[in-house]
PDB file of N, CA, C and O in Angstrom:
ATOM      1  N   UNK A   1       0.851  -1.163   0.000  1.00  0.00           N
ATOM      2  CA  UNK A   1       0.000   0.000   0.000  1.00  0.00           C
ATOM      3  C   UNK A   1       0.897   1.227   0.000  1.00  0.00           C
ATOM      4  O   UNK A   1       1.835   1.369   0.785  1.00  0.00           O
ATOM      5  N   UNK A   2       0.629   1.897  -0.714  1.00  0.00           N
ATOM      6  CA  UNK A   2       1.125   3.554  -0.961  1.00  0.00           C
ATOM      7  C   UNK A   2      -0.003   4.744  -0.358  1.00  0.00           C
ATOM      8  O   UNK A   2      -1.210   4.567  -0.197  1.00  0.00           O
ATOM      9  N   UNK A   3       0.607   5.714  -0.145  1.00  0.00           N
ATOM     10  CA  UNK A   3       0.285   6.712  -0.153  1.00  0.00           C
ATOM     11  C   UNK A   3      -0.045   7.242   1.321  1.00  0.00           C
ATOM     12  O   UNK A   3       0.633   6.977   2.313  1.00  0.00           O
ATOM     13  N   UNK A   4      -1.296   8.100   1.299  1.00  0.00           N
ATOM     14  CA  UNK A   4      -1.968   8.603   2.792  1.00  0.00           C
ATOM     15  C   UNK A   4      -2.975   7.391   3.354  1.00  0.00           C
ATOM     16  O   UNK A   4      -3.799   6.716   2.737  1.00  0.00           O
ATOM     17  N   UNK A   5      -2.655   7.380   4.529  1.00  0.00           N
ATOM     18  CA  UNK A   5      -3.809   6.711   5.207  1.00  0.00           C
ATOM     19  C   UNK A   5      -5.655   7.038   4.831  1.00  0.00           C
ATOM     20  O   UNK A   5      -6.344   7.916   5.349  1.00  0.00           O
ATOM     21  N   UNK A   6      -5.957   6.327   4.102  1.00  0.00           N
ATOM     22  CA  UNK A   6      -7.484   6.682   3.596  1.00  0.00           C
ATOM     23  C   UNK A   6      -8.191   6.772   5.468  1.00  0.00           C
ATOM     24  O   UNK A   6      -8.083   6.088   6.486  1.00  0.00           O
ATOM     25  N   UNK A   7      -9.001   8.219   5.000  1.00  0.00           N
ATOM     26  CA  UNK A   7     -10.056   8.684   6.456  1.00  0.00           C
ATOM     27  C   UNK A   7     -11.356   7.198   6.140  1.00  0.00           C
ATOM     28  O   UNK A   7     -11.722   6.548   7.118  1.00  0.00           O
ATOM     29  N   UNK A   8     -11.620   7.031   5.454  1.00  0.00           N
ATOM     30  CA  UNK A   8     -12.749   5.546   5.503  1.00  0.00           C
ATOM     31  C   UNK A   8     -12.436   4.484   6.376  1.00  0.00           C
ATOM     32  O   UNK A   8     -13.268   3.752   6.912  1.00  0.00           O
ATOM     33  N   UNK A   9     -11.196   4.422   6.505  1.00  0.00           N
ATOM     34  CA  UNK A   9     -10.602   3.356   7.956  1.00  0.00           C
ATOM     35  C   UNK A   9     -11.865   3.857   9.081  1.00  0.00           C
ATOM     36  O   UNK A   9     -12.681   3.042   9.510  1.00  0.00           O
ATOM     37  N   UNK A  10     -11.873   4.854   9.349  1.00  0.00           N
ATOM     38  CA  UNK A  10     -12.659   5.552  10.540  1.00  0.00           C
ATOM     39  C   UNK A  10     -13.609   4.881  10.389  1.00  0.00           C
ATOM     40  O   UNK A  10     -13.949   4.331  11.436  1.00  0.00           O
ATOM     41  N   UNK A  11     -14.469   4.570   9.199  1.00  0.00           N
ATOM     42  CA  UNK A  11     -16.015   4.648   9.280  1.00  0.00           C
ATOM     43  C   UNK A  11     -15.796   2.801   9.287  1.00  0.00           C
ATOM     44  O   UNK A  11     -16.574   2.301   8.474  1.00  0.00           O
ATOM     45  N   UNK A  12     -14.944   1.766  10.000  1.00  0.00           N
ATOM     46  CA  UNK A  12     -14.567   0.537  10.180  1.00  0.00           C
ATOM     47  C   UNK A  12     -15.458   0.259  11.295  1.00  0.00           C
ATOM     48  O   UNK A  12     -14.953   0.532  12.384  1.00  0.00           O
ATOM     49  N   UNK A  13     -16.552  -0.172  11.331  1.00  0.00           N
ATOM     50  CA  UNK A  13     -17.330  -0.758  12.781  1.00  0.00           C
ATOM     51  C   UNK A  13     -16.725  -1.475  13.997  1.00  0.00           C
ATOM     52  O   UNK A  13     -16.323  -2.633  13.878  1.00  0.00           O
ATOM     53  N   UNK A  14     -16.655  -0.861  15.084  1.00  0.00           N
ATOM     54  CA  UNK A  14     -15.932  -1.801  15.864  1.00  0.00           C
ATOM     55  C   UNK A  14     -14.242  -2.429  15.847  1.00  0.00           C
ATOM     56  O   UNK A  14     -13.825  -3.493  16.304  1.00  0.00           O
ATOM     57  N   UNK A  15     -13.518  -1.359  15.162  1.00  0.00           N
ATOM     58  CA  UNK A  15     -12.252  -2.075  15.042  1.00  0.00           C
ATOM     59  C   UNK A  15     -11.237  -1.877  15.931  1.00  0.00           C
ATOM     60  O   UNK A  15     -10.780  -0.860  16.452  1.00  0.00           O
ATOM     61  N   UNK A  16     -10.944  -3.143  16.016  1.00  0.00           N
ATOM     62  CA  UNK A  16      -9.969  -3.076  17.858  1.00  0.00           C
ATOM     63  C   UNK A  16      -8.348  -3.698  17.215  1.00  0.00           C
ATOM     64  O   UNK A  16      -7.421  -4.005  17.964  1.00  0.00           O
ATOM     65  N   UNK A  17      -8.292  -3.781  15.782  1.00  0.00           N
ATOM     66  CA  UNK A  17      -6.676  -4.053  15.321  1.00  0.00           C
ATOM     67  C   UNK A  17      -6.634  -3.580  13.932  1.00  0.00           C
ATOM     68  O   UNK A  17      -7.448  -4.042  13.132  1.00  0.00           O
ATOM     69  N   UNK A  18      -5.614  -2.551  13.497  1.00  0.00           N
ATOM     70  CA  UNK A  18      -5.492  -1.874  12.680  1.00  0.00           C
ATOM     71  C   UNK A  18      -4.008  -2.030  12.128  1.00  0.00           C
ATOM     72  O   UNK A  18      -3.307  -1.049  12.377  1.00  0.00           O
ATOM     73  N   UNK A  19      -3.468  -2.916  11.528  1.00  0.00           N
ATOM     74  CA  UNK A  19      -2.024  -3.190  11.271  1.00  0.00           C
ATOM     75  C   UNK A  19      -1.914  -2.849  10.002  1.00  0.00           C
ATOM     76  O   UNK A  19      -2.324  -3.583   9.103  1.00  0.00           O
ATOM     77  N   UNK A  20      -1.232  -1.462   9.747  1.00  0.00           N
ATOM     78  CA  UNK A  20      -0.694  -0.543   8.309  1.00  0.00           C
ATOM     79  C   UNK A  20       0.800  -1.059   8.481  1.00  0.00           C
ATOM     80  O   UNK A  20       1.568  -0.120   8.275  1.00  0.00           O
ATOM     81  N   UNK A  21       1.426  -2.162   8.770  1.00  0.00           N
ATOM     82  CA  UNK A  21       2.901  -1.366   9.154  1.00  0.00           C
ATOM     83  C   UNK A  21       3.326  -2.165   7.600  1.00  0.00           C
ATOM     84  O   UNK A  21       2.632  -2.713   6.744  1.00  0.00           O
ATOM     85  N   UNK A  22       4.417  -1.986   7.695  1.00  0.00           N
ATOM     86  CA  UNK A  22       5.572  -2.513   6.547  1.00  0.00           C
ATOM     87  C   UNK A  22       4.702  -1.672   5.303  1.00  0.00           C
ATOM     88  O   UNK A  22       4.467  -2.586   4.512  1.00  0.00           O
ATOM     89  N   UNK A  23       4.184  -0.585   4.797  1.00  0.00           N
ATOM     90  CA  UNK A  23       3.792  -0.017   3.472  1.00  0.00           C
ATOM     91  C   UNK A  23       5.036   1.368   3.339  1.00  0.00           C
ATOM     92  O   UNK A  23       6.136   1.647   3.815  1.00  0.00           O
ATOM     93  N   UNK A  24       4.248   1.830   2.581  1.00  0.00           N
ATOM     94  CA  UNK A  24       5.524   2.861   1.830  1.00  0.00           C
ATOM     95  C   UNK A  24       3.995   3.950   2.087  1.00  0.00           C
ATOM     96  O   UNK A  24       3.846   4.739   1.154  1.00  0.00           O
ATOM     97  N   UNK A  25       2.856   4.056   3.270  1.00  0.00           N
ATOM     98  CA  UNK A  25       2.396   4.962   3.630  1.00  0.00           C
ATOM     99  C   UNK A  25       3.004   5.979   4.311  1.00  0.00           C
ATOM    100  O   UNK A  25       3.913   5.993   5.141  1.00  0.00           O
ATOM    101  N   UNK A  26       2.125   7.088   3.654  1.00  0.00           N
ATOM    102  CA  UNK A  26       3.580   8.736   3.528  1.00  0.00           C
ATOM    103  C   UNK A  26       2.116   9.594   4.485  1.00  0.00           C
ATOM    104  O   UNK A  26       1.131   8.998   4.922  1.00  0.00           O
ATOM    105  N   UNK A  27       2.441  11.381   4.622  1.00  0.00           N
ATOM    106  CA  UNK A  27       1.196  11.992   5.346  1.00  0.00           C
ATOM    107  C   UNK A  27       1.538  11.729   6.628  1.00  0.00           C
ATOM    108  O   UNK A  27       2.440  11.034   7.096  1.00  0.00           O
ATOM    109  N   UNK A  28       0.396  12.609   7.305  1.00  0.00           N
ATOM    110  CA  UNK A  28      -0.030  12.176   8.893  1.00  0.00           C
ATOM    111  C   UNK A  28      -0.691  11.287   9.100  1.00  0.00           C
ATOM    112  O   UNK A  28      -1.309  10.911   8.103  1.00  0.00           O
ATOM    113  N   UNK A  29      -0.931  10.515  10.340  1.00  0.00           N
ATOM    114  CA  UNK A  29      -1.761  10.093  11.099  1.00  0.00           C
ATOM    115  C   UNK A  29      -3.122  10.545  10.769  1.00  0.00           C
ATOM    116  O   UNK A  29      -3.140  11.762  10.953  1.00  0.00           O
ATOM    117  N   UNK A  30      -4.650   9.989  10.232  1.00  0.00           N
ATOM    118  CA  UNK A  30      -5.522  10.790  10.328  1.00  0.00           C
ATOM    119  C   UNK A  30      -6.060  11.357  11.599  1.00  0.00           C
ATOM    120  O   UNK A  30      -6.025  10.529  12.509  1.00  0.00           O
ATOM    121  N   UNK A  31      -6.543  12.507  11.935  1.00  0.00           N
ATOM    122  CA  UNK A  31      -7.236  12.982  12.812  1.00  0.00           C
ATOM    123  C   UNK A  31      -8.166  12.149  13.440  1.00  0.00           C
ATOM    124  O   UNK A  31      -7.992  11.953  14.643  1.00  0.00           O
ATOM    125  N   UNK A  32      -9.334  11.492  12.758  1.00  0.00           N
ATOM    126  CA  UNK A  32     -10.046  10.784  12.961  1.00  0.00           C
ATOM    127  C   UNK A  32      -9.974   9.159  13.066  1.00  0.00           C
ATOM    128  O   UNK A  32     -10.911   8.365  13.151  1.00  0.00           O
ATOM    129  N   UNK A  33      -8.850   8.960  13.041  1.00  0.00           N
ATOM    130  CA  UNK A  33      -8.406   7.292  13.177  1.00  0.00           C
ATOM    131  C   UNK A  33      -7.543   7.850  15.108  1.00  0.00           C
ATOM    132  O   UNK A  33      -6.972   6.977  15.762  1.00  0.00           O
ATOM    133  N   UNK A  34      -7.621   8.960  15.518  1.00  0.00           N
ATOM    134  CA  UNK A  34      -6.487   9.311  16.960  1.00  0.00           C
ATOM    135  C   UNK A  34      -8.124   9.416  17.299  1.00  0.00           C
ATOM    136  O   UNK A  34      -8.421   8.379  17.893  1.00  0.00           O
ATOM    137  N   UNK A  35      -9.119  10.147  17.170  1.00  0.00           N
ATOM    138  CA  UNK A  35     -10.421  10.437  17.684  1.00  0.00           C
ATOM    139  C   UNK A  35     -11.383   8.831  17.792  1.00  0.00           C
ATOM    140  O   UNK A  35     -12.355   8.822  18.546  1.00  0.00           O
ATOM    141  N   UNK A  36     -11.093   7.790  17.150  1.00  0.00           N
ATOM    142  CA  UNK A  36     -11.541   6.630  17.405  1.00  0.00           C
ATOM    143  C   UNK A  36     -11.806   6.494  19.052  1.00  0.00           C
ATOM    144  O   UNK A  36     -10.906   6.640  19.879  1.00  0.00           O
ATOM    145  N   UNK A  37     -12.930   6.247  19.319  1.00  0.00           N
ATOM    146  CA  UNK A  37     -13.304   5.451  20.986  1.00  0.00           C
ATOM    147  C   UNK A  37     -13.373   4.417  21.042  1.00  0.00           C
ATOM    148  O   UNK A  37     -13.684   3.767  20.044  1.00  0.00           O
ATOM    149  N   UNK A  38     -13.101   3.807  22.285  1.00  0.00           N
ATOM    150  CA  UNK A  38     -13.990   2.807  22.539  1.00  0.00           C
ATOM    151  C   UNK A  38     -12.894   1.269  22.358  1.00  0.00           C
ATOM    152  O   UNK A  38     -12.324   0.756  23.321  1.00  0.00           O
ATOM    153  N   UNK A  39     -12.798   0.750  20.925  1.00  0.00           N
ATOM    154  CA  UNK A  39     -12.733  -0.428  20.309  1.00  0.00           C
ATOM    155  C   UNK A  39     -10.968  -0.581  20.219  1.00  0.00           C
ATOM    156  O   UNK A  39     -10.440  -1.598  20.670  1.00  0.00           O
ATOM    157  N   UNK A  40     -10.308   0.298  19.726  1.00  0.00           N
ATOM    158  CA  UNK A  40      -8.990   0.381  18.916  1.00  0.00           C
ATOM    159  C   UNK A  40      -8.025  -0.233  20.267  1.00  0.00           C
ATOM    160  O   UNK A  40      -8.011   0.267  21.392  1.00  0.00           O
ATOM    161  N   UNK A  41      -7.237  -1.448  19.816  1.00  0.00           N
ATOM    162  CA  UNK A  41      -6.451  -1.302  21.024  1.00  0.00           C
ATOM    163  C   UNK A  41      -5.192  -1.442  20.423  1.00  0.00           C
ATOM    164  O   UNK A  41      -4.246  -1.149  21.154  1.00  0.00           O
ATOM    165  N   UNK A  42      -4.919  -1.828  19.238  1.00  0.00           N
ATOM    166  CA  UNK A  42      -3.378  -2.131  18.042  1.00  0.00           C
ATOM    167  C   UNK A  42      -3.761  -1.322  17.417  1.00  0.00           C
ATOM    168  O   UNK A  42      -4.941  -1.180  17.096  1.00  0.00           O
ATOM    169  N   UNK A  43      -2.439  -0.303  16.975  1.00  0.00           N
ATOM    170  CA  UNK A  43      -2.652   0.257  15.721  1.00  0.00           C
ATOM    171  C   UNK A  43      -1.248   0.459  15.826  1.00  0.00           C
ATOM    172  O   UNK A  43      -0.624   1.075  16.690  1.00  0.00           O
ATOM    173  N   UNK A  44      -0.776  -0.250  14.654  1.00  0.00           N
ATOM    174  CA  UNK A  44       0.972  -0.848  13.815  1.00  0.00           C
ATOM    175  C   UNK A  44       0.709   0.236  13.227  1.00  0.00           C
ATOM    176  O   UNK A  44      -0.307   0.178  12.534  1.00  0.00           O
ATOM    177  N   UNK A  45       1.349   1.406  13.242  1.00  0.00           N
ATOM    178  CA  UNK A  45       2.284   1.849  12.040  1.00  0.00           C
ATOM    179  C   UNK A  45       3.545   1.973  11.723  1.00  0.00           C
ATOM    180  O   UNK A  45       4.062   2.856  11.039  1.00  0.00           O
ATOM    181  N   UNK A  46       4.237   0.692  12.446  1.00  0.00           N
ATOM    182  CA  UNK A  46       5.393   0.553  12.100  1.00  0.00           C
ATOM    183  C   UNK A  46       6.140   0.748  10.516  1.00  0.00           C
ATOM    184  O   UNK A  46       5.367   0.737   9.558  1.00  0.00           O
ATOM    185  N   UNK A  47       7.441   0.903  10.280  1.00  0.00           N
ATOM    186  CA  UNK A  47       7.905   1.042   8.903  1.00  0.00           C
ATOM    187  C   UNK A  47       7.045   1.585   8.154  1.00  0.00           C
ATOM    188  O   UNK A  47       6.365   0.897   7.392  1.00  0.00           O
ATOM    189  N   UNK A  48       6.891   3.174   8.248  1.00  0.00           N
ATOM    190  CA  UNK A  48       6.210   3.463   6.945  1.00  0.00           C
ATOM    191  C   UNK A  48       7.146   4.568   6.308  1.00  0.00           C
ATOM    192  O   UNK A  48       8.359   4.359   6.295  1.00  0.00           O
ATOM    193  N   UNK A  49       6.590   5.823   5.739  1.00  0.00           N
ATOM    194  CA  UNK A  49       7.146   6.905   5.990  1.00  0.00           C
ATOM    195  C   UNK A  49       5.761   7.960   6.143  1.00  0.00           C
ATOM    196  O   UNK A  49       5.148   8.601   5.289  1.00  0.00           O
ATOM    197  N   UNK A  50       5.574   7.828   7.628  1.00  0.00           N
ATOM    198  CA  UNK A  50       4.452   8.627   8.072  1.00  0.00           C
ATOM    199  C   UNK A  50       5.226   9.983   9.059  1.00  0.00           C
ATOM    200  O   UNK A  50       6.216   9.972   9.791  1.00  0.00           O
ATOM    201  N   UNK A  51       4.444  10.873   8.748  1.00  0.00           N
ATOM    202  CA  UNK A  51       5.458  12.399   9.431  1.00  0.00           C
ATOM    203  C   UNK A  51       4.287  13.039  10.173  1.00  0.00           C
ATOM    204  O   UNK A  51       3.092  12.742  10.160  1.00  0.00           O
ATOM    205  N   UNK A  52       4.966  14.020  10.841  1.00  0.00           N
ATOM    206  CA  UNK A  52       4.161  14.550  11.799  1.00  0.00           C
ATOM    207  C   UNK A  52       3.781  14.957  13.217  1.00  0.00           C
ATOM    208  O   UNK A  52       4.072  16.153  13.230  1.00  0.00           O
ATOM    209  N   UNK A  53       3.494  14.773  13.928  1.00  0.00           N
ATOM    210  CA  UNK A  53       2.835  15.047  15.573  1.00  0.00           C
ATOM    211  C   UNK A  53       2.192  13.641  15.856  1.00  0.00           C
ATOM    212  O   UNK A  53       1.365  12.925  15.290  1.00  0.00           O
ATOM    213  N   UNK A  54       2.952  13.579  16.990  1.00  0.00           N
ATOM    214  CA  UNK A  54       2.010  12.484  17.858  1.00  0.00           C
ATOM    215  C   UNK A  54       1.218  12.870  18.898  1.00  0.00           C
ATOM    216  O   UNK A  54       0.322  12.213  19.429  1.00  0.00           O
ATOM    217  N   UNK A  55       1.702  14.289  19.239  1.00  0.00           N
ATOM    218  CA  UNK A  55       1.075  15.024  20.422  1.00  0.00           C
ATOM    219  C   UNK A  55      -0.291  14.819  20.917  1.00  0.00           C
ATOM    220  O   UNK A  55      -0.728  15.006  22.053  1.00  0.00           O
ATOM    221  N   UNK A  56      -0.948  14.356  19.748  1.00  0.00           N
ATOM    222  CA  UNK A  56      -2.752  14.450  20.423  1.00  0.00           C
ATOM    223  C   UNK A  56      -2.941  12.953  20.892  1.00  0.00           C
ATOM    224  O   UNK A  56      -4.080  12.795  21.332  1.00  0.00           O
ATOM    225  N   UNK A  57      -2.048  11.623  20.940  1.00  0.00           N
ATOM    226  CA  UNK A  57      -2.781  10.458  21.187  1.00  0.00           C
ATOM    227  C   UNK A  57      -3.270   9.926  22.690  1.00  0.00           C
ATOM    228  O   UNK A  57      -3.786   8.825  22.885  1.00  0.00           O
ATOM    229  N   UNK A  58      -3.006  10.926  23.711  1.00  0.00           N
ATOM    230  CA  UNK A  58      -3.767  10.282  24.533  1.00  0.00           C
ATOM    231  C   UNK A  58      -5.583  10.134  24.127  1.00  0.00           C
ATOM    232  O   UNK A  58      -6.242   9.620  25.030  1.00  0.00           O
ATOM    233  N   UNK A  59      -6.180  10.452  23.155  1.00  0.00           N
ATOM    234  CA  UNK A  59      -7.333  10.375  22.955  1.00  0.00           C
ATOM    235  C   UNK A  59      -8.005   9.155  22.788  1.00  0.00           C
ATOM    236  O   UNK A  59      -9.230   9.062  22.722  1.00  0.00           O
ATOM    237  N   UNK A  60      -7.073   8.049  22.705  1.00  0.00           N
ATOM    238  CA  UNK A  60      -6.978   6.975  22.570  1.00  0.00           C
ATOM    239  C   UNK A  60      -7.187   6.175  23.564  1.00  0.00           C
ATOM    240  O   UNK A  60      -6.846   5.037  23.241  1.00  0.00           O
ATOM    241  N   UNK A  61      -7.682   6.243  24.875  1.00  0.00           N
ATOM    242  CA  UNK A  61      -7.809   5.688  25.825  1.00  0.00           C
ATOM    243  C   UNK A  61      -7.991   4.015  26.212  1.00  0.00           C
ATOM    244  O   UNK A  61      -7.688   3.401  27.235  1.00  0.00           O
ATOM    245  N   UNK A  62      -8.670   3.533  24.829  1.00  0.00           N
ATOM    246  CA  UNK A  62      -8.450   1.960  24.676  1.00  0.00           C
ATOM    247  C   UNK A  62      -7.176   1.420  24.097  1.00  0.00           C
ATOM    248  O   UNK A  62      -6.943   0.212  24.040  1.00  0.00           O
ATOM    249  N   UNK A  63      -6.286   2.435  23.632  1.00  0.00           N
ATOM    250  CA  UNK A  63      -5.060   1.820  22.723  1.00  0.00           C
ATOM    251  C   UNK A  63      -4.148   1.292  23.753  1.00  0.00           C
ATOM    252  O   UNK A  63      -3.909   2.055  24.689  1.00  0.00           O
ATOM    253  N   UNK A  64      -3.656   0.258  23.756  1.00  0.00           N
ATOM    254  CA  UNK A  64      -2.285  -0.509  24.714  1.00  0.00           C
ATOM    255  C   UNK A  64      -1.278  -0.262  23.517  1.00  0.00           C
ATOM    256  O   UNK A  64      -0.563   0.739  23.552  1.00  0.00           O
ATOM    257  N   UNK A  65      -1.196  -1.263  22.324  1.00  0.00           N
ATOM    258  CA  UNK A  65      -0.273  -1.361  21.486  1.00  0.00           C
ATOM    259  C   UNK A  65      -0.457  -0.218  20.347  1.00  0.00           C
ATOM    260  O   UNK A  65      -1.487   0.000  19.709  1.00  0.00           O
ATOM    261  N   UNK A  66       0.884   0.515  20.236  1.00  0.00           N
ATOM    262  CA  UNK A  66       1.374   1.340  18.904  1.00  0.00           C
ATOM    263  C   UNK A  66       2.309   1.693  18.639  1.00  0.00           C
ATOM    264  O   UNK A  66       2.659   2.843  18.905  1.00  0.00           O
ATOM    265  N   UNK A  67       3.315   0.551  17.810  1.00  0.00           N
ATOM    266  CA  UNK A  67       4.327   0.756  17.080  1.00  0.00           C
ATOM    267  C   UNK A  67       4.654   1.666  15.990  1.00  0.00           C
ATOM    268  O   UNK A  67       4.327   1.383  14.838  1.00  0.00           O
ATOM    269  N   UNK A  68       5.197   2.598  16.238  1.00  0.00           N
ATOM    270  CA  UNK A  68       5.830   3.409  15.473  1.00  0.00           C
ATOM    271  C   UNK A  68       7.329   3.918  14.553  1.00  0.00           C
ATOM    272  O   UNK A  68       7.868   4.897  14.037  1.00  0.00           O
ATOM    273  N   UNK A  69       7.525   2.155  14.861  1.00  0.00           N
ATOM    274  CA  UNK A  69       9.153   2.761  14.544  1.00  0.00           C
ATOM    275  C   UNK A  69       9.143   3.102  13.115  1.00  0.00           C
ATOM    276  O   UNK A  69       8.211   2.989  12.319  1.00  0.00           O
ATOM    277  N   UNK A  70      10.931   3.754  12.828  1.00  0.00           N
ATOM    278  CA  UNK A  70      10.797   3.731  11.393  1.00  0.00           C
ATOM    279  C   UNK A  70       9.801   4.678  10.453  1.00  0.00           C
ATOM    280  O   UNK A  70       9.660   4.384   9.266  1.00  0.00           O
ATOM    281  N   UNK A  71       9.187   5.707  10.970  1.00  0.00           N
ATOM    282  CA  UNK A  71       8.543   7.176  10.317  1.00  0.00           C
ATOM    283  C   UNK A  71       9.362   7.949  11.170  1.00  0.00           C
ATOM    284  O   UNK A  71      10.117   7.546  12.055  1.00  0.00           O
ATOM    285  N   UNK A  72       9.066   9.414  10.709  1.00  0.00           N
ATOM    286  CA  UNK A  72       9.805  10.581  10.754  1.00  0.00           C
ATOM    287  C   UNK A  72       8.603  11.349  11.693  1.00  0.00           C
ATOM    288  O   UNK A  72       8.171  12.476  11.450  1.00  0.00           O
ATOM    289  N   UNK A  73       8.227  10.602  12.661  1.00  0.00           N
ATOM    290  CA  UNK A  73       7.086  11.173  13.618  1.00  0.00           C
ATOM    291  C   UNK A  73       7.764  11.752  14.798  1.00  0.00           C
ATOM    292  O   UNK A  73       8.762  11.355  15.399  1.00  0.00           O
ATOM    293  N   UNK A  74       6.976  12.812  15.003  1.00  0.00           N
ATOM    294  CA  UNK A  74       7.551  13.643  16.509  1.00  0.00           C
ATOM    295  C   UNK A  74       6.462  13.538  17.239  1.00  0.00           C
ATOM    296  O   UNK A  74       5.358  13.126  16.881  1.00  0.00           O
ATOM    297  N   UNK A  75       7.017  14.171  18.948  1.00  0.00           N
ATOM    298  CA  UNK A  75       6.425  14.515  19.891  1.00  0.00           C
ATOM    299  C   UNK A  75       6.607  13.328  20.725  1.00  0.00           C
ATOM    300  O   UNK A  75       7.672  12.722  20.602  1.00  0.00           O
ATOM    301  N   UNK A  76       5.489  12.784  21.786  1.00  0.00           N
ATOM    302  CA  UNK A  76       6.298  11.955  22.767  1.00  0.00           C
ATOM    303  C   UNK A  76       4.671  10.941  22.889  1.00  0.00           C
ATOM    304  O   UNK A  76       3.542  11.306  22.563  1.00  0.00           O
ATOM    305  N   UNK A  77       5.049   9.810  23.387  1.00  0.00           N
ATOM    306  CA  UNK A  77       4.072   8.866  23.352  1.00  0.00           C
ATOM    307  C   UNK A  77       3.863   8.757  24.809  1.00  0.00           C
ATOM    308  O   UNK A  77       4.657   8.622  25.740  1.00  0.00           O
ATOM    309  N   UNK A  78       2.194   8.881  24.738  1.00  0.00           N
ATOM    310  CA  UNK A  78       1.641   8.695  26.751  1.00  0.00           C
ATOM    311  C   UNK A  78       2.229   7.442  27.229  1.00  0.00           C
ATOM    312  O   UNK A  78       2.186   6.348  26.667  1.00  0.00           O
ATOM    313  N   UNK A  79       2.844   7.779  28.460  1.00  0.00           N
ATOM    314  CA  UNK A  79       2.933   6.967  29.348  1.00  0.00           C
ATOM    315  C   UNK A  79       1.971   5.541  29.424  1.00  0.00           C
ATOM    316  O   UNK A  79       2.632   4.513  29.280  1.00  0.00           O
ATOM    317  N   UNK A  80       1.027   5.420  29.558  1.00  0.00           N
ATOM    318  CA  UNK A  80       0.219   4.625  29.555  1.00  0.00           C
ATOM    319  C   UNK A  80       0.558   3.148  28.093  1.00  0.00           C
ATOM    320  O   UNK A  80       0.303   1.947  28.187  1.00  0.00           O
ATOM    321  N   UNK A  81       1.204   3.930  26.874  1.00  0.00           N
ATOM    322  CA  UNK A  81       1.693   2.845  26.171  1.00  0.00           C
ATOM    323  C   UNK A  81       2.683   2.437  26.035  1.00  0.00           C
ATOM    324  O   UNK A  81       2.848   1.435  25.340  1.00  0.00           O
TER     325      UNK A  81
END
């Protein structure tokens, strides 16, 4: 997979594992995949080339696992993961 993370991930019913890693996905993080409640507890974006701010993910309150290595992402990851 190439490119930006498609925002339609969001509209995924109930999804509690989200594994993007190993693509040549470029862009931010969507807004609305960090605004997810409830369900999300994996989300791999390991190895991509994703850029940007991580600053907003405590919003994530169900997430345990999120690998990030390997993008050009800043800011600092909550304690809690």
């Amino acid at each position: 997979m190439q490119g930006n993370i498609p925002e339609t991930i969001c509209n995924v019913p109930n999804l509690k594992v989200l594994d993007l890693s190993n693509n040549s996905l470029t862009g931010t993080i969507p807004k609305c995949l960090i605004a997810m409640n409830g369900t999300l507890s994996i989300l791999d974006l390991g190895r991509n080339k994703l850029s940007g701010t991580i600053d907003f993910l405590p919003g994530l309150g169900s997430l345990r696992t999120l690998p990030v290595n390997c993008n050009s992402l800043q800011g600092k990851l909550p304690k809690f993961l």
